[in-house]
Rosetta silent file (secondary structure, phi, psi, omega in degrees, C-alpha in Angstrom):
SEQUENCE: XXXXXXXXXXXXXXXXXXXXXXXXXXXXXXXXXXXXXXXXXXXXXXXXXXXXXXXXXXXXXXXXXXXXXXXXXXXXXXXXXXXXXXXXXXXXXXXXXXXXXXXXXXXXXXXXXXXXXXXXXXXXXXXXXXXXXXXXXXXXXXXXXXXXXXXXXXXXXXXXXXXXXXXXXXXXXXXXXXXXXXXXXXXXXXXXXXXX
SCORE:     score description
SCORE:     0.000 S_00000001
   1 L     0.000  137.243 -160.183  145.687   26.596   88.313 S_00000001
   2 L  -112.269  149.837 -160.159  148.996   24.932   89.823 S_00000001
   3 L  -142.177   90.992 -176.679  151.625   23.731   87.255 S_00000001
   4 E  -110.863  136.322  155.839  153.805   20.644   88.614 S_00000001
   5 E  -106.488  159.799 -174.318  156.623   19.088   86.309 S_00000001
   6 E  -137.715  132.091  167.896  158.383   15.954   86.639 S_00000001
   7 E  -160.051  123.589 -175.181  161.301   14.661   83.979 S_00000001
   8 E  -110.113  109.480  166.499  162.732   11.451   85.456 S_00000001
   9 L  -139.269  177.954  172.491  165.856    9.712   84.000 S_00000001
  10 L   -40.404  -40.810 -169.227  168.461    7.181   84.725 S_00000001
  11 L   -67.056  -31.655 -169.545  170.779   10.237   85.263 S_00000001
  12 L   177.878  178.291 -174.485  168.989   12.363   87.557 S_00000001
  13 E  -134.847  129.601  164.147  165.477   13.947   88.374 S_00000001
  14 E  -114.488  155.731  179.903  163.802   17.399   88.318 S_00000001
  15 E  -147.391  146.268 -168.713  160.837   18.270   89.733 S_00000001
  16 E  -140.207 -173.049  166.203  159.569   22.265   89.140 S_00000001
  17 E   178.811  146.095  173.799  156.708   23.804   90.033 S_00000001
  18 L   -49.173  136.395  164.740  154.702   27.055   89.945 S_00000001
  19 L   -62.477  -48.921 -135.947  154.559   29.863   93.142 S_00000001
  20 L   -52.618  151.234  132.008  151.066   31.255   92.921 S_00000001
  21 E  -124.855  138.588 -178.538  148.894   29.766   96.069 S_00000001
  22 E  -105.978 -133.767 -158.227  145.455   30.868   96.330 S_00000001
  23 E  -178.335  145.909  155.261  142.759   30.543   98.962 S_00000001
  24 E  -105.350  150.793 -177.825  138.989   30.545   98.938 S_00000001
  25 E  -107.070  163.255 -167.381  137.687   33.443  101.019 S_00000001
  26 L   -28.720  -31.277 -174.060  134.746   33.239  103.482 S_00000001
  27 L   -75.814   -4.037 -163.650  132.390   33.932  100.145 S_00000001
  28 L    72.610   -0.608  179.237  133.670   30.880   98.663 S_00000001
  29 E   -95.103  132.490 -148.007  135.730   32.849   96.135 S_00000001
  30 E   -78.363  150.108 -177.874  139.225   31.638   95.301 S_00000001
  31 E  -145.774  148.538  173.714  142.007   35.013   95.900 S_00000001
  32 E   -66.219   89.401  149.252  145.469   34.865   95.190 S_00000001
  33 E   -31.881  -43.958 -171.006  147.296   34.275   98.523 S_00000001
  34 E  -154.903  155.240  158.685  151.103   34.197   97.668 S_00000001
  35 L  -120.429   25.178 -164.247  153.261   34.501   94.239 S_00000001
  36 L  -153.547    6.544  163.636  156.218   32.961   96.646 S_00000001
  37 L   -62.575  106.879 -142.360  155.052   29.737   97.831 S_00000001
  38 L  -107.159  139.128  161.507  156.935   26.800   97.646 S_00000001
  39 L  -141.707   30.749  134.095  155.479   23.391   96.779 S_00000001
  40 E   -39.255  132.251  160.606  158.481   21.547   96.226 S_00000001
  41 E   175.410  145.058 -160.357  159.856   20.064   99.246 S_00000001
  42 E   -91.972  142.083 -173.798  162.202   16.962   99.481 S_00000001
  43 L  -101.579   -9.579  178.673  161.174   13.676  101.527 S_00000001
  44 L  -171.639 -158.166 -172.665  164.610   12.123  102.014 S_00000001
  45 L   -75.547  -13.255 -169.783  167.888   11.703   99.833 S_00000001
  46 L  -113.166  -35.517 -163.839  166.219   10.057   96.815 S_00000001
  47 E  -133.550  151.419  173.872  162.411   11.008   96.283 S_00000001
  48 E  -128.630 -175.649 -176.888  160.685   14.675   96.582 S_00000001
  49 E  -162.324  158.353 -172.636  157.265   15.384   95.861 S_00000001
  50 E  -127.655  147.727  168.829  155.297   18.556   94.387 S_00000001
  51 E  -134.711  153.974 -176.073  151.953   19.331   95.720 S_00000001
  52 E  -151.682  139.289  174.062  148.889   21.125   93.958 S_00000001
  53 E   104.564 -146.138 -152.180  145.537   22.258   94.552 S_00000001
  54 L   -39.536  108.169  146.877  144.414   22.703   98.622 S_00000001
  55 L   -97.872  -35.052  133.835  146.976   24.453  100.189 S_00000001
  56 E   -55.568  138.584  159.942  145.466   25.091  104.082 S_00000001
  57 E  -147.246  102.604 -179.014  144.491   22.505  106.061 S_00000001
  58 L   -34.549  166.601  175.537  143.090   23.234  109.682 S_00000001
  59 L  -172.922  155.038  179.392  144.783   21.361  112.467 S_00000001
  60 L   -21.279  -55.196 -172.228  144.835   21.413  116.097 S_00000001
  61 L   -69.706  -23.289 -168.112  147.131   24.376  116.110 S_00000001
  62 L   139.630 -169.464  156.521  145.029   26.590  113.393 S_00000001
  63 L   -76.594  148.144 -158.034  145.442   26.538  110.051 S_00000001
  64 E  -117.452  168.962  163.814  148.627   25.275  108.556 S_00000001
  65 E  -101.436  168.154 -162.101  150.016   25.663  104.888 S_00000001
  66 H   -55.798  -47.488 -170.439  150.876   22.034  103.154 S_00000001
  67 H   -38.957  -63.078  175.965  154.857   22.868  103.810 S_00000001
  68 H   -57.827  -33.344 -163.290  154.245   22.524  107.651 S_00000001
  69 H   -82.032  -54.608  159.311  151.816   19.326  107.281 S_00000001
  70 H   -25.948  -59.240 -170.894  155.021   17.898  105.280 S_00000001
  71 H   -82.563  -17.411  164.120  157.653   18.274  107.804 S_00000001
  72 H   -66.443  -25.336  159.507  155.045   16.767  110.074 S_00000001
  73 H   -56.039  -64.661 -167.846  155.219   13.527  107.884 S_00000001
  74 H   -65.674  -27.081  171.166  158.862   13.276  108.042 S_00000001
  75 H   -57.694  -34.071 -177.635  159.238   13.808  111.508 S_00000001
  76 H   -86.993  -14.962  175.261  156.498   10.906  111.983 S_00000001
  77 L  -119.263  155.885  155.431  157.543    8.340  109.622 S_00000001
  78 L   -89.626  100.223 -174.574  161.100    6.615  109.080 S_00000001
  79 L   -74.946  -36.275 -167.968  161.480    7.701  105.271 S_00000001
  80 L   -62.030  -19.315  172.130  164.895    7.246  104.563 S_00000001
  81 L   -77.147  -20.538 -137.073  164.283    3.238  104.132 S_00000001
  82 L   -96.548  154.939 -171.754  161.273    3.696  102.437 S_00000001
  83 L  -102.972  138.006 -177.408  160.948    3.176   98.381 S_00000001
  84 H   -18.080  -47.191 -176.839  159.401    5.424   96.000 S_00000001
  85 H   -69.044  -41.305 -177.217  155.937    3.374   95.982 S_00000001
  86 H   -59.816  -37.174  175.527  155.944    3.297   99.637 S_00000001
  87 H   -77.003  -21.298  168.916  156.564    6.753  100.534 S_00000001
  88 H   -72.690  -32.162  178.123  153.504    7.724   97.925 S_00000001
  89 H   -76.712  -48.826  142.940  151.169    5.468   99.719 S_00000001
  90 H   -15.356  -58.431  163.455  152.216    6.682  102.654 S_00000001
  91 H   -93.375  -36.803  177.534  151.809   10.311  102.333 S_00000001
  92 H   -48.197  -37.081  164.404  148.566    9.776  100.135 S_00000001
  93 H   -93.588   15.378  174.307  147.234    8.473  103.748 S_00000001
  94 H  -101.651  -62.730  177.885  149.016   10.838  105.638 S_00000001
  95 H   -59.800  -26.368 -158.605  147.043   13.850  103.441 S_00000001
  96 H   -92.053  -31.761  172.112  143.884   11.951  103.161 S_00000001
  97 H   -50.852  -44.998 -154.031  143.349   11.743  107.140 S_00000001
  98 H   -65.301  -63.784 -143.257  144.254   15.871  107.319 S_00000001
  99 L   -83.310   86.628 -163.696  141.878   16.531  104.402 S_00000001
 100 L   -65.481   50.723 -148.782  138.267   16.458  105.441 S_00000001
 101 H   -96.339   -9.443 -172.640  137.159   16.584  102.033 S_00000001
 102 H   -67.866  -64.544 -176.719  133.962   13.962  103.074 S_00000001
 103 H   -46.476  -75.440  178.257  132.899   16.776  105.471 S_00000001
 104 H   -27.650  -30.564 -154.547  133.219   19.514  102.558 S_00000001
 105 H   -82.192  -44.240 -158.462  131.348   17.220   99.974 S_00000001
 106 H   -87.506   -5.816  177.078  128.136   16.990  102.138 S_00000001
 107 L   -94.753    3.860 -166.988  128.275   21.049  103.111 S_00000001
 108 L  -115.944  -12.136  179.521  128.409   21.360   99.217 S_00000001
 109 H  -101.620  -21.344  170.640  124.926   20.451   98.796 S_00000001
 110 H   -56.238  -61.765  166.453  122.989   23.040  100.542 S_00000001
 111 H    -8.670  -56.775 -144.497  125.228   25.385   98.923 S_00000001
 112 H   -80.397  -42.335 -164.283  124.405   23.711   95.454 S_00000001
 113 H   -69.990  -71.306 -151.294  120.211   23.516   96.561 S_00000001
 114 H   -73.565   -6.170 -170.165  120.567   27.552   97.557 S_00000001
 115 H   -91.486  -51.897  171.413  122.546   28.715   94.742 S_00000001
 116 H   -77.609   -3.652  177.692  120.216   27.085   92.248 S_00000001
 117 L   -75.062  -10.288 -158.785  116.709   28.288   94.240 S_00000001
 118 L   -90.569  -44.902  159.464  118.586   31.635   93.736 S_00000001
 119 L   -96.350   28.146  142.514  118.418   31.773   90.030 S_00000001
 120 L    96.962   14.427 -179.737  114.989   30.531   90.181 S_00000001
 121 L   -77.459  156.584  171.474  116.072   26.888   89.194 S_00000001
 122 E  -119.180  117.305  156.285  114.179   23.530   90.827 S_00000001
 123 E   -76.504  136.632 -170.674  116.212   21.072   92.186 S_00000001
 124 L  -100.221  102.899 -161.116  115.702   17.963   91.122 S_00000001
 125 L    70.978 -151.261  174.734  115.820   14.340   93.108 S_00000001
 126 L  -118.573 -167.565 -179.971  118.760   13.735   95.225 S_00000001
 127 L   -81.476  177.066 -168.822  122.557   13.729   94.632 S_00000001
 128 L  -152.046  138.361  176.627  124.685   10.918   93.358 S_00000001
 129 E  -118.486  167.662  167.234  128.766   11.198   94.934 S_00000001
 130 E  -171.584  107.828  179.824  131.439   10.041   93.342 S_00000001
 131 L    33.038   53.255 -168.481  135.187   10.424   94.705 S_00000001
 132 L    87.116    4.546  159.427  134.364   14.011   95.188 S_00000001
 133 E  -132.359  169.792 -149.090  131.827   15.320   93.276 S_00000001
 134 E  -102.018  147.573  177.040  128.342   16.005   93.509 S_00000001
 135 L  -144.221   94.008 -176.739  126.107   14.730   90.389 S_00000001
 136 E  -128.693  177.118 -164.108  122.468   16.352   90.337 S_00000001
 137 E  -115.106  165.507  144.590  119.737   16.944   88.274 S_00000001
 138 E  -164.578  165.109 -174.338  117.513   20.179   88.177 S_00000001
 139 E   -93.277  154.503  175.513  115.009   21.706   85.766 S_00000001
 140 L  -107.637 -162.370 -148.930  115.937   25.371   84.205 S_00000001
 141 L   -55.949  -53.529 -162.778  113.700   28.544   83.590 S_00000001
 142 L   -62.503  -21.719 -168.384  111.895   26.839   80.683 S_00000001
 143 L    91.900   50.815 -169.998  111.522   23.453   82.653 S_00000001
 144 L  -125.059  156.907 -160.049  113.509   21.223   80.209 S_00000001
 145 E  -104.720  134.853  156.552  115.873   18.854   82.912 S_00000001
 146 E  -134.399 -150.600 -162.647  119.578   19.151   83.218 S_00000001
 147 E  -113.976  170.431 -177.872  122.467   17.585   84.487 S_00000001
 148 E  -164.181  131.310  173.263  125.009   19.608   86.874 S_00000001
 149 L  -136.548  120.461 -176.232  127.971   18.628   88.598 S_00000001
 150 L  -116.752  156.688  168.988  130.434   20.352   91.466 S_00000001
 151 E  -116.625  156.536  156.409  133.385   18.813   93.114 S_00000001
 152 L  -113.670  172.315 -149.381  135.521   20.199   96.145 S_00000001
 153 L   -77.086  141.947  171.264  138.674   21.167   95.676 S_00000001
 154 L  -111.272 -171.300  171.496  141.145   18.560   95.651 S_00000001
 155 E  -142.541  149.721  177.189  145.102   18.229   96.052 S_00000001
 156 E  -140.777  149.394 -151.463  147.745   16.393   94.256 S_00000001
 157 E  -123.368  140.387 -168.207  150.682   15.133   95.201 S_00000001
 158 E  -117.698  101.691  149.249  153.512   14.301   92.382 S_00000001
 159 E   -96.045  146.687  178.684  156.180   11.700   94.441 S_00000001
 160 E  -171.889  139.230 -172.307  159.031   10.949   91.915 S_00000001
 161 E   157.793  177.198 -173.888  162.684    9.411   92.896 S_00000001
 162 E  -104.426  131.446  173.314  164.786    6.769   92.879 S_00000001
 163 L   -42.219  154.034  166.293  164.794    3.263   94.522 S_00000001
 164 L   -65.068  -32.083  163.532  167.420    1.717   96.760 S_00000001
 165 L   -57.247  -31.464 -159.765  168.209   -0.178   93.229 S_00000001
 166 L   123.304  -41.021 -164.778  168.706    2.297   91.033 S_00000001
 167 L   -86.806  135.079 -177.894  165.270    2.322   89.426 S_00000001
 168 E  -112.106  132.487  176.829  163.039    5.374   89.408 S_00000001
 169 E   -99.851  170.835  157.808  159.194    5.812   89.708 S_00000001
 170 E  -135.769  150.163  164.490  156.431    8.619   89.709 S_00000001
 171 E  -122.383  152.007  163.598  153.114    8.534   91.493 S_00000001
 172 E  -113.502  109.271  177.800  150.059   10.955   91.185 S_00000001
 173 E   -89.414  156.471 -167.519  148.075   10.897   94.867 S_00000001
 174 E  -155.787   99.341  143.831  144.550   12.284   93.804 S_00000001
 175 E  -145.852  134.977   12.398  142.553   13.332   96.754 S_00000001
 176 L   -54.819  143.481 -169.152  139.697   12.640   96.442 S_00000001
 177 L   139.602 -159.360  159.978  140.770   10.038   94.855 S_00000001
 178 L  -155.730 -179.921  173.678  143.979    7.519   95.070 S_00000001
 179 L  -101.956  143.853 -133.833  147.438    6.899   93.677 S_00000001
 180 E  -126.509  113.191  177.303  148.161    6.692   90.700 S_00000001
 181 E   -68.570  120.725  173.135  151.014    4.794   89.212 S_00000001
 182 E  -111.511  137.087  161.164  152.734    6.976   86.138 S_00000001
 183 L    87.269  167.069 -168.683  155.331    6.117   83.941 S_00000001
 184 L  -103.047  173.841  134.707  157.329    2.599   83.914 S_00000001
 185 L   -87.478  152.946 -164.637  160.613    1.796   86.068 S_00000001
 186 L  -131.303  154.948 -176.621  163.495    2.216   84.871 S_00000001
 187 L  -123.967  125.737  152.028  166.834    0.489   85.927 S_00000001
 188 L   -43.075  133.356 -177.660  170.053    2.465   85.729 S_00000001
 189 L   -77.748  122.018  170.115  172.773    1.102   83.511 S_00000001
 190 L   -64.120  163.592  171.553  175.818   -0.114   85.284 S_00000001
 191 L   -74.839  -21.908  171.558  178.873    0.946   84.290 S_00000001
 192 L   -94.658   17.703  178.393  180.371   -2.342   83.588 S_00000001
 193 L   -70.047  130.575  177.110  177.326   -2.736   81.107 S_00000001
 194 L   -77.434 -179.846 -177.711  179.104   -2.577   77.485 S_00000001
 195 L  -131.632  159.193  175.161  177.803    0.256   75.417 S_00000001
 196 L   107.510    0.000    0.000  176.984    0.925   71.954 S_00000001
């Protein structure tokens, strides 16, 4: 489990985040990979983003870790123009191309059909998707029917900064899924605002 914070004010912004990155190995079983990972990483002078959950993603070259698939966004888009909302919509379709997760979903049901023939369970009818998960039925040893549901792993991306205005947003990218507006805007107080 990945741990991203955000605490957004007029004055300034932090964004934290855990090290741990894991992995699933060939078995399908998640292993710690790193206690030194970073998933911080800044997109221009105003807005950074934390990412959590998938951290590989194959690519022409092999597999990459998220860090590299970043600096391949900023090299490919002009960022520095770009506004809080824009650059989350932006990278939410920059990760959602890399991130087969369609392929994964439909390789999740033989899986799901051999795992329950395995503990002597009957699958029941067919599957139902829904933005990444699997929704089946099957009967257990006694034969009474129940419900069961798997997902594949997803990743989330925290964008949070400030506007060419002053005013700062956060987004939550979900994929599977989509982005996710959090939190209001807020407009910085000028200084020639009176106080008190």
């Amino acid at each position: 489990m990945s741990l991203a914070i955000n605490v957004t004010t007029s004055s300034g912004l932090v964004l934290a985040a855990d090290t741990r990155q894991c992995y699933r190995n060939l078995k399908g079983l998640l292993r710690i990979g790193s206690d030194t990972a970073s998933k911080l990483f800044p997109l221009n002078k105003r807005t950074g983003c934390a990412i959590t959950g998938i951290t590989f993603l194959p690519s022409p070259e092999g597999i990459k870790n998220i860090g590299a698939f970043v600096d391949e966004f900023k090299q490919m888009e002009e960022i520095e123009s770009l506004n809080v909302e824009e650059l989350a919509n932006k990278l939410y379709r920059f990760f959602e191309s890399k991130y087969d997760w369609k392929t994964h979903l439909e390789g999740l049901k033989s899986l799901l059909k051999a795992e329950l023939e395995s503990k002597g369970l009957e699958f029941i009818g067919d599957f139902e998707k829904e933005k990444g998960v699997l929704k089946f039925k099957f009967k257990d040893k006694t034969g009474k029917e129940q419900e069961g549901y798997a997902a594949v792993d997803r990743m989330e991306i925290m964008v949070a900064g400030f506007n060419h205005d002053g005013s700062h947003q956060v987004f939550i990218c979900n994929i599977p899924g989509k982005s996710i507006k959090q939190g209001i805007v807020v407009r910085r107080a000028k200084s020639s605002e009176p106080r008190g």
